[in-house]
CHARMM internal coordinates of N, CA and C (Angstrom, degrees):
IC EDIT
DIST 1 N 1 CA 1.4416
DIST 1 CA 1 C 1.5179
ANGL 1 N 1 CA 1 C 109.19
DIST 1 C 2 N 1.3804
ANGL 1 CA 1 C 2 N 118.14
DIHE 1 N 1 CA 1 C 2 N 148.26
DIST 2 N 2 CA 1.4958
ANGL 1 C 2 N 2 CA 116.76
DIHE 1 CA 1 C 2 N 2 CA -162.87
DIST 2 CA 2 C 1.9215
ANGL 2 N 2 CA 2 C 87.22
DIHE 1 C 2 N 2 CA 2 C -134.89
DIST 2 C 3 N 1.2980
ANGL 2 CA 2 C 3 N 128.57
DIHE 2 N 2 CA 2 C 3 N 116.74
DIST 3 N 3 CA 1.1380
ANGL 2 C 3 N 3 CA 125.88
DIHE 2 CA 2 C 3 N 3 CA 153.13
DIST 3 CA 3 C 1.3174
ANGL 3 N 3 CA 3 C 118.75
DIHE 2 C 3 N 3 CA 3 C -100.32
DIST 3 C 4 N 1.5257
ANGL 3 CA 3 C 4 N 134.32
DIHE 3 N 3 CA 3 C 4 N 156.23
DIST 4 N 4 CA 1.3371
ANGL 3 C 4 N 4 CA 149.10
DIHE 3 CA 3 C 4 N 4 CA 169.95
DIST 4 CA 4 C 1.1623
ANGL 4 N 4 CA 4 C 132.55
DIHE 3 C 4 N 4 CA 4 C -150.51
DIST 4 C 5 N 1.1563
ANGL 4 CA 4 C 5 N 127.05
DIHE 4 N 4 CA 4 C 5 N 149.85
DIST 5 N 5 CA 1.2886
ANGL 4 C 5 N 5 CA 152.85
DIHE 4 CA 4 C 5 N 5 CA 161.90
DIST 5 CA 5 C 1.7307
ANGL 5 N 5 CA 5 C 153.77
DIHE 4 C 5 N 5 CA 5 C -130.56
DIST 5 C 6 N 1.4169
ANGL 5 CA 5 C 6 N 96.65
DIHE 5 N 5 CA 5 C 6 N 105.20
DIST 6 N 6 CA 1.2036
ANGL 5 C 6 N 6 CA 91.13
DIHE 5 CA 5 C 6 N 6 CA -149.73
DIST 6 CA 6 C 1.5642
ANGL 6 N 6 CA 6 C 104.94
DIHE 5 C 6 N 6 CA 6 C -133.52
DIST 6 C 7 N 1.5378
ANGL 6 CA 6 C 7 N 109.39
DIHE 6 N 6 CA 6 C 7 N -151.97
DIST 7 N 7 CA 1.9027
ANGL 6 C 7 N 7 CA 111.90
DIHE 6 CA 6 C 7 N 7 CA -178.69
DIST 7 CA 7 C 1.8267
ANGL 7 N 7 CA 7 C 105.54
DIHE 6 C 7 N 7 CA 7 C -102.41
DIST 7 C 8 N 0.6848
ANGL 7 CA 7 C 8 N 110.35
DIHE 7 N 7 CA 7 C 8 N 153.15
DIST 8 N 8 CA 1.3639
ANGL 7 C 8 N 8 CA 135.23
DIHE 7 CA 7 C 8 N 8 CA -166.41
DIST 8 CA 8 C 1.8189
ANGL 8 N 8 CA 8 C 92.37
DIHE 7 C 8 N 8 CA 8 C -25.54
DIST 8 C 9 N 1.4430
ANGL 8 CA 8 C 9 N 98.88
DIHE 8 N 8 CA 8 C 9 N -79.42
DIST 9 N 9 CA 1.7911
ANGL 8 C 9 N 9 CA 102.26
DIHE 8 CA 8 C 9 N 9 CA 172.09
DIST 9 CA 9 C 1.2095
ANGL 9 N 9 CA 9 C 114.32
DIHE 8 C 9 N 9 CA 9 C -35.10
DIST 9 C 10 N 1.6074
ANGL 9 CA 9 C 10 N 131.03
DIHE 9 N 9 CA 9 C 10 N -45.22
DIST 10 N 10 CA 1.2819
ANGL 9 C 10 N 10 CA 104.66
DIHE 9 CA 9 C 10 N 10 CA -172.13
DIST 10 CA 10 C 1.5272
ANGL 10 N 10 CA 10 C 108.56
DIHE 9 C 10 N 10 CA 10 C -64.43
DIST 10 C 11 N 1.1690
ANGL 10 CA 10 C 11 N 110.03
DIHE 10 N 10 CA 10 C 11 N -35.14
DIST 11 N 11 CA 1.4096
ANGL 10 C 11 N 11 CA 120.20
DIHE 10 CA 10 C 11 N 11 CA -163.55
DIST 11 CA 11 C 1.5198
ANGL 11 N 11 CA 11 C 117.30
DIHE 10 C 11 N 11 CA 11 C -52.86
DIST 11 C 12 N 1.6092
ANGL 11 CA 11 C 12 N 107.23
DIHE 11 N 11 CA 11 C 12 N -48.06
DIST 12 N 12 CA 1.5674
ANGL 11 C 12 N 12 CA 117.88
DIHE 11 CA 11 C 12 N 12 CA 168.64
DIST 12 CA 12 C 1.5259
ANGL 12 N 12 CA 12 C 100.75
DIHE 11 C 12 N 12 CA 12 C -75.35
DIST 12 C 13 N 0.8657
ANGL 12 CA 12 C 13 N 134.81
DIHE 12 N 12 CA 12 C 13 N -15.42
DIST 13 N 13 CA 2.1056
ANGL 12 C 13 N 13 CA 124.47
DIHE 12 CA 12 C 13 N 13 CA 167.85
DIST 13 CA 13 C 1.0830
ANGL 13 N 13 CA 13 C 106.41
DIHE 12 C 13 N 13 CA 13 C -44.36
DIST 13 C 14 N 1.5935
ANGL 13 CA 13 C 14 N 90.42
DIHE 13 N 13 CA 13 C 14 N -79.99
DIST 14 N 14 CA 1.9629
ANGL 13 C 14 N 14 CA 116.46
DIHE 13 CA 13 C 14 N 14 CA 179.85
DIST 14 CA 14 C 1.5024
ANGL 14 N 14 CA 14 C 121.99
DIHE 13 C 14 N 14 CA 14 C -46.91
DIST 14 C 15 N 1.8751
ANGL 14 CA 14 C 15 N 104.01
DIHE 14 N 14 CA 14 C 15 N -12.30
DIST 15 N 15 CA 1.3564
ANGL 14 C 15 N 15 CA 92.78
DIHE 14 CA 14 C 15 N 15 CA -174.70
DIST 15 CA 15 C 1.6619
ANGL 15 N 15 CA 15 C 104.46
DIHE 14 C 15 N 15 CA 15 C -84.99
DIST 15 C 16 N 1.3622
ANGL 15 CA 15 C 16 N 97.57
DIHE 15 N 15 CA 15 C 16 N -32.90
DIST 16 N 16 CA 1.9346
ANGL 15 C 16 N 16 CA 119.26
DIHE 15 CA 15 C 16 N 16 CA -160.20
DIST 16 CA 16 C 1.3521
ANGL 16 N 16 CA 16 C 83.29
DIHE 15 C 16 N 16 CA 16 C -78.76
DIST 16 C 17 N 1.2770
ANGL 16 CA 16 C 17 N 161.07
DIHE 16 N 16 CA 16 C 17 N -4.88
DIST 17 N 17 CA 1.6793
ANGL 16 C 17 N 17 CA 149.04
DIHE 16 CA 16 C 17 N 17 CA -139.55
DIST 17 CA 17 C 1.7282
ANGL 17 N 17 CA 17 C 83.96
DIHE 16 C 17 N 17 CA 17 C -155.35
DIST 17 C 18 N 1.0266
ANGL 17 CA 17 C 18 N 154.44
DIHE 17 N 17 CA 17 C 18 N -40.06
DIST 18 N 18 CA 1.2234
ANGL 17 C 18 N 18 CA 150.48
DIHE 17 CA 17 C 18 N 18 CA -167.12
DIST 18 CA 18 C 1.3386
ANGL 18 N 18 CA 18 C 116.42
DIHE 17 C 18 N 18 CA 18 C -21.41
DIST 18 C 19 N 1.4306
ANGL 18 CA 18 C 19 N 115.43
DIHE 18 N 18 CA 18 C 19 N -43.16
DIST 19 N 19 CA 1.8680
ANGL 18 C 19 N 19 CA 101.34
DIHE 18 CA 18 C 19 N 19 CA -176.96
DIST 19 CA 19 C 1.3022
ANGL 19 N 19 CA 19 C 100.15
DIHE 18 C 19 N 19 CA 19 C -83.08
DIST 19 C 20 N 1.6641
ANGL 19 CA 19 C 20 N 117.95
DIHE 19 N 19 CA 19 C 20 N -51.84
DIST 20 N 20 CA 1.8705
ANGL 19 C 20 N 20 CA 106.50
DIHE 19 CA 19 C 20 N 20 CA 179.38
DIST 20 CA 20 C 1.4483
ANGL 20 N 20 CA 20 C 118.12
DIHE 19 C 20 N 20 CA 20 C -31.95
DIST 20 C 21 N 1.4170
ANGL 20 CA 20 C 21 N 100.68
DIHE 20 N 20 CA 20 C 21 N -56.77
DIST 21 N 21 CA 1.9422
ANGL 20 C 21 N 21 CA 107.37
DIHE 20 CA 20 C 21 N 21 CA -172.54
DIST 21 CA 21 C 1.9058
ANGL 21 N 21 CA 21 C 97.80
DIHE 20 C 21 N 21 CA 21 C -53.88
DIST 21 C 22 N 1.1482
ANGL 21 CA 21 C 22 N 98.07
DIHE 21 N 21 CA 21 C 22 N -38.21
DIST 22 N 22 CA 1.6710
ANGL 21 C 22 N 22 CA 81.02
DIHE 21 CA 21 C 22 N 22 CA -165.08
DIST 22 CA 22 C 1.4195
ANGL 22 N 22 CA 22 C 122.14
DIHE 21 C 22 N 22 CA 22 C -94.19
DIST 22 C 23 N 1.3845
ANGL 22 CA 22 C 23 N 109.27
DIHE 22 N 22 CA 22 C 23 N -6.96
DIST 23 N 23 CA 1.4105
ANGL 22 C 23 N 23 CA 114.13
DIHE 22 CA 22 C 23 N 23 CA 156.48
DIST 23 CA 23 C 1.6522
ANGL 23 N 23 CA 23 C 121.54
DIHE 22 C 23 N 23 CA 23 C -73.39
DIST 23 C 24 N 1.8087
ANGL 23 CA 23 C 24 N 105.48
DIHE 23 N 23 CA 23 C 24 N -35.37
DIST 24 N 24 CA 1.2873
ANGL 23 C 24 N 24 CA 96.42
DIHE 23 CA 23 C 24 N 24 CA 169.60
DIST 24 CA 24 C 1.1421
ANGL 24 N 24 CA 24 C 147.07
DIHE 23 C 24 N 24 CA 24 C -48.77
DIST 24 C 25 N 1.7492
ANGL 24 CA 24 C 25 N 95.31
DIHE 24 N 24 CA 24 C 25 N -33.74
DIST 25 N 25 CA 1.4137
ANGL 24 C 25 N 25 CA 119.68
DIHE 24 CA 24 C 25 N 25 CA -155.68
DIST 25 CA 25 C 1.4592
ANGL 25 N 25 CA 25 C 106.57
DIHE 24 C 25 N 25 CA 25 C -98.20
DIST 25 C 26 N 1.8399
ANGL 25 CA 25 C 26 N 94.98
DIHE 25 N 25 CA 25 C 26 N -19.39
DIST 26 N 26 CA 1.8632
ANGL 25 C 26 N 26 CA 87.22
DIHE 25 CA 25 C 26 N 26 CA -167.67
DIST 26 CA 26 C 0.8626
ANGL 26 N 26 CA 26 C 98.86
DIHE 25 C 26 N 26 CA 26 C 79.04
DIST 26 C 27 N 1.8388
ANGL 26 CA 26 C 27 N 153.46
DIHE 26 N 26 CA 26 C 27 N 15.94
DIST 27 N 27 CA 1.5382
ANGL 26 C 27 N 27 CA 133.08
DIHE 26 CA 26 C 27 N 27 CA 132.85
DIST 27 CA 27 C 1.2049
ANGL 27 N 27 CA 27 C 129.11
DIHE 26 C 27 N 27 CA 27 C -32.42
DIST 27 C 28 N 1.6360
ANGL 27 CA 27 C 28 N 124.12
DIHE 27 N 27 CA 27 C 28 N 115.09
DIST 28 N 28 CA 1.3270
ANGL 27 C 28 N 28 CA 102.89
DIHE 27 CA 27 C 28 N 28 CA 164.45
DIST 28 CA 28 C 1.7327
ANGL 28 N 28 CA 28 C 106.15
DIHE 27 C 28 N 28 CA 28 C -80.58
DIST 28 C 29 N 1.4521
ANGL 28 CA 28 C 29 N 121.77
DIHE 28 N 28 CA 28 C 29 N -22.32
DIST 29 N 29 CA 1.6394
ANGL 28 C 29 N 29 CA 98.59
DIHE 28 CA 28 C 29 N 29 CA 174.76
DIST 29 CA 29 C 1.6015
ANGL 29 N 29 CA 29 C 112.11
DIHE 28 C 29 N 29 CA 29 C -127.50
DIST 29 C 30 N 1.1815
ANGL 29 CA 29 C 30 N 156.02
DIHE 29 N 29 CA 29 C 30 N 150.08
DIST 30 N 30 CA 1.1903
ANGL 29 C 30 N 30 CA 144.79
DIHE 29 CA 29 C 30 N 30 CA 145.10
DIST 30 CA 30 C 1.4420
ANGL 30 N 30 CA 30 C 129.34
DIHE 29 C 30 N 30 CA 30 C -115.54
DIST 30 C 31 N 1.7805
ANGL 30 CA 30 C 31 N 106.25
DIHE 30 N 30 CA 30 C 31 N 117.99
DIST 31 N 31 CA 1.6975
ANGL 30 C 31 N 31 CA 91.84
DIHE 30 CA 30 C 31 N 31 CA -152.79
DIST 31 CA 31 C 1.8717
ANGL 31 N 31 CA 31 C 77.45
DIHE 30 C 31 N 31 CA 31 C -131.78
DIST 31 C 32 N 1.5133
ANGL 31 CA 31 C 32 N 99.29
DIHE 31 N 31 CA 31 C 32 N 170.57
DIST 32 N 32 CA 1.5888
ANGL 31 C 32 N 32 CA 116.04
DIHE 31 CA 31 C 32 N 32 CA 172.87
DIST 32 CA 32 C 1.5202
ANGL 32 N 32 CA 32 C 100.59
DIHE 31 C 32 N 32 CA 32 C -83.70
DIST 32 C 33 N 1.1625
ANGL 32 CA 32 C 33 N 116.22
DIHE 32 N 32 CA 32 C 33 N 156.80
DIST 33 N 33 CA 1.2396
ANGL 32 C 33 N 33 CA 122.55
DIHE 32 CA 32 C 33 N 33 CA 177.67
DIST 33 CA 33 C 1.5504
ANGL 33 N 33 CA 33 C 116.03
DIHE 32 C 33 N 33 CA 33 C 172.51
DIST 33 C 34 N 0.9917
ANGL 33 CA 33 C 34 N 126.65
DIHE 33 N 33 CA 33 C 34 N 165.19
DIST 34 N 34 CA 1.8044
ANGL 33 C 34 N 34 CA 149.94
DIHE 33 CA 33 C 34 N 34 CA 154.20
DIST 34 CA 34 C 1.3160
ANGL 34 N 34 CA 34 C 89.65
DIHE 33 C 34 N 34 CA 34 C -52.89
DIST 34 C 35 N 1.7976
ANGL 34 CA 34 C 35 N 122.75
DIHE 34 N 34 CA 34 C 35 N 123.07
DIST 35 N 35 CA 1.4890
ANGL 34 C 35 N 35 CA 142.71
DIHE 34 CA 34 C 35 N 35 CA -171.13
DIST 35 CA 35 C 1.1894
ANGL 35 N 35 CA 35 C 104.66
DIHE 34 C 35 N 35 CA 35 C -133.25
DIST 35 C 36 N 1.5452
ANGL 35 CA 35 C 36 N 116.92
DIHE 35 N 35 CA 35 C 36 N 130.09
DIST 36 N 36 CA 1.1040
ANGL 35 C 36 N 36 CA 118.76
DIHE 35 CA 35 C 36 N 36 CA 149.10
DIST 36 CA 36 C 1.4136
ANGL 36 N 36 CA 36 C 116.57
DIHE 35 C 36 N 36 CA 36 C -83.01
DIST 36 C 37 N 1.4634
ANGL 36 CA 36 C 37 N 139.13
DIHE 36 N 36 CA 36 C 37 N 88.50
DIST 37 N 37 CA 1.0017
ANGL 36 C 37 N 37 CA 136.36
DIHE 36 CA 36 C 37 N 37 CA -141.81
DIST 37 CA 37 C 1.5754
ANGL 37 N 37 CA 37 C 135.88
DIHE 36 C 37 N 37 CA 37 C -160.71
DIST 37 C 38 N 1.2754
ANGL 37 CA 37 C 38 N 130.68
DIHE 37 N 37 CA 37 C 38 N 140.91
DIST 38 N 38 CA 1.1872
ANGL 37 C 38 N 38 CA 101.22
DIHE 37 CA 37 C 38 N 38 CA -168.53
DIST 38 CA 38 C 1.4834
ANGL 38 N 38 CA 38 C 116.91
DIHE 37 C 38 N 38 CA 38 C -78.64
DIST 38 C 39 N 1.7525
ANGL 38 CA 38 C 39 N 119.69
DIHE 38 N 38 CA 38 C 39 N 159.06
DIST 39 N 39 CA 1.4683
ANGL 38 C 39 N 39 CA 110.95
DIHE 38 CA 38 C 39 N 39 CA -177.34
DIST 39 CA 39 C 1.2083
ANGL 39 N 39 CA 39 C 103.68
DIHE 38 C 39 N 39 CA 39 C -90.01
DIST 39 C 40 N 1.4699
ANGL 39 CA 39 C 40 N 126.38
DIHE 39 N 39 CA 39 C 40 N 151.92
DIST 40 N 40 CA 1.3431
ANGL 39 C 40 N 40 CA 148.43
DIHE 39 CA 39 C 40 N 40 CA 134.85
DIST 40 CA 40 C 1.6691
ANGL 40 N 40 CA 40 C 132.15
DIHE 39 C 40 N 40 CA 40 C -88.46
DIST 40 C 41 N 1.2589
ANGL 40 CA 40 C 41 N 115.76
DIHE 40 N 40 CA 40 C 41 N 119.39
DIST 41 N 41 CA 1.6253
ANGL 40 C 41 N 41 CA 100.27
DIHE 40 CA 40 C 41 N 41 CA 142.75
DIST 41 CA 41 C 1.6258
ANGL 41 N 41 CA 41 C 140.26
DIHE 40 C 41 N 41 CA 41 C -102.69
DIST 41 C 42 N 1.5263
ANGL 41 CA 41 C 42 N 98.08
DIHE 41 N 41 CA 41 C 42 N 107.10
DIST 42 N 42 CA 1.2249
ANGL 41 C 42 N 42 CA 111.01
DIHE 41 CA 41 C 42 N 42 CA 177.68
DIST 42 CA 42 C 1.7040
ANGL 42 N 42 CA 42 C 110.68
DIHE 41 C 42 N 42 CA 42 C -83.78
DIST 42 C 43 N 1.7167
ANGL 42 CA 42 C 43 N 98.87
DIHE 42 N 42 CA 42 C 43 N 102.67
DIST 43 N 43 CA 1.0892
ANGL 42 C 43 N 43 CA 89.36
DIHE 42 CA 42 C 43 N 43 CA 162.64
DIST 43 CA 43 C 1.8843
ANGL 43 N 43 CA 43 C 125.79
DIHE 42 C 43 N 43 CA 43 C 92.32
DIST 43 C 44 N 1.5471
ANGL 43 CA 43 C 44 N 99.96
DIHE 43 N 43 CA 43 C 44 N -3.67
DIST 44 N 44 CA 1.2578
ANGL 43 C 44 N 44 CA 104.67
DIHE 43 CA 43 C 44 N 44 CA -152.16
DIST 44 CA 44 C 1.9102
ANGL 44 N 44 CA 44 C 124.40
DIHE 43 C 44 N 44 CA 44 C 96.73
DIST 44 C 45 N 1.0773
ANGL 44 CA 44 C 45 N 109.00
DIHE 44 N 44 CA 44 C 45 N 8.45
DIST 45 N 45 CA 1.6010
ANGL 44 C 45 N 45 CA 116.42
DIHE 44 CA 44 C 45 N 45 CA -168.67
DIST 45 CA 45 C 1.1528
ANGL 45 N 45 CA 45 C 113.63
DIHE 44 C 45 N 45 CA 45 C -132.16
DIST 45 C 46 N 1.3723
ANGL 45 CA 45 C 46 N 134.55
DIHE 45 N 45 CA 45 C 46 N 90.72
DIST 46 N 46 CA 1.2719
ANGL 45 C 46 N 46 CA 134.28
DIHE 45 CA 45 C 46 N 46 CA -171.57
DIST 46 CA 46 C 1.4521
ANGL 46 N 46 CA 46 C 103.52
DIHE 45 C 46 N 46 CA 46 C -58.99
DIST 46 C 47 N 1.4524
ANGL 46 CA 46 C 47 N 104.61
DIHE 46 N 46 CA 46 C 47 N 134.56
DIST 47 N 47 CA 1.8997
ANGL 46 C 47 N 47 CA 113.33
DIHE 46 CA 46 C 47 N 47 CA 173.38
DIST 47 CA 47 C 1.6729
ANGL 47 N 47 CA 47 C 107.90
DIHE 46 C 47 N 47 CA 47 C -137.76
DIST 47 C 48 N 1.6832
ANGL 47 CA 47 C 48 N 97.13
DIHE 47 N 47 CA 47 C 48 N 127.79
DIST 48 N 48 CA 1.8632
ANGL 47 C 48 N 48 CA 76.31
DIHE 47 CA 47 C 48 N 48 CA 170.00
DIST 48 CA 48 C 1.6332
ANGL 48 N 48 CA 48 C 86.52
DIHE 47 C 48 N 48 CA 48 C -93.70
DIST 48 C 49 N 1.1000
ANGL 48 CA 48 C 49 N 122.91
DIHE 48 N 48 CA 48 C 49 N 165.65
DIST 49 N 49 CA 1.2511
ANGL 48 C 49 N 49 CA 163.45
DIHE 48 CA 48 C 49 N 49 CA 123.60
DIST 49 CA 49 C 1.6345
ANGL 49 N 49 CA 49 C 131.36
DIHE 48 C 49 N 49 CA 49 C -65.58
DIST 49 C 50 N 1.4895
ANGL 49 CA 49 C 50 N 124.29
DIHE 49 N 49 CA 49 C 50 N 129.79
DIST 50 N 50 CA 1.4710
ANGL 49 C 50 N 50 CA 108.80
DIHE 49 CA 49 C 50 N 50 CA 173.48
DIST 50 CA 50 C 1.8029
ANGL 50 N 50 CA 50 C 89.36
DIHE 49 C 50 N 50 CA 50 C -152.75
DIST 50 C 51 N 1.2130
ANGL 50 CA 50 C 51 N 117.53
DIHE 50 N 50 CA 50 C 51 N 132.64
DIST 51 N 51 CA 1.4019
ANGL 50 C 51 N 51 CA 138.01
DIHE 50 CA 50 C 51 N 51 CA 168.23
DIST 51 CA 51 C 1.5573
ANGL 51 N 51 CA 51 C 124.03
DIHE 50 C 51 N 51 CA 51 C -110.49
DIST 51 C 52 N 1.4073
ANGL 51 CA 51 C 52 N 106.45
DIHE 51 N 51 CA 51 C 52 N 93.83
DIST 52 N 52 CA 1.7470
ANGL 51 C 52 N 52 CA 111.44
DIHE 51 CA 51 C 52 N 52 CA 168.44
DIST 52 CA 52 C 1.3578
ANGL 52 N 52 CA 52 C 130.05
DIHE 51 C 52 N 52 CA 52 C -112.53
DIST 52 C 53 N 1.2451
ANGL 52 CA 52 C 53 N 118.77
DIHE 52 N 52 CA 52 C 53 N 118.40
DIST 53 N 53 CA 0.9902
ANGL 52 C 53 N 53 CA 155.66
DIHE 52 CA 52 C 53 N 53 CA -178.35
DIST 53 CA 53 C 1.7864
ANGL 53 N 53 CA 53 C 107.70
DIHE 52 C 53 N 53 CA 53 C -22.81
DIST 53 C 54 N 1.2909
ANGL 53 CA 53 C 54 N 126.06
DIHE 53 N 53 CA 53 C 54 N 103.47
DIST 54 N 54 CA 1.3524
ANGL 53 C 54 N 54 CA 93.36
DIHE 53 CA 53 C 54 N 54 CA 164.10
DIST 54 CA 54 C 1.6368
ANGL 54 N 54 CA 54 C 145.99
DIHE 53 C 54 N 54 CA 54 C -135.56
END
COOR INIT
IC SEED 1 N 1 CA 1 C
IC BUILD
């Protein structure tokens, strides 16, 4: 499972990229959400990120 949170752009990225990211990753789900997670900046765009195992 892949949760995130991020700024508007990331949000439409991840939406238009959604099957690549989750085939890459081996997600079975990837949704927006409240993360306990670590932050990234991609790019200029703060994102948390959180990956659990399942």
């Amino acid at each position: 499972k892949i949760a995130y949170k991020g700024t508007e752009a990331i949000e439409k990225a991840v939406g238009e990229y959604k099957d690549i990211i989750m085939n890459e990753t081996l997600a079975d789900s990837l949704e927006v959400k409240e993360v306990q997670g670590e932050e990234f900046d991609l790019n200029g765009e703060i994102t948390k990120i959180g990956i659990e195992k399942v």
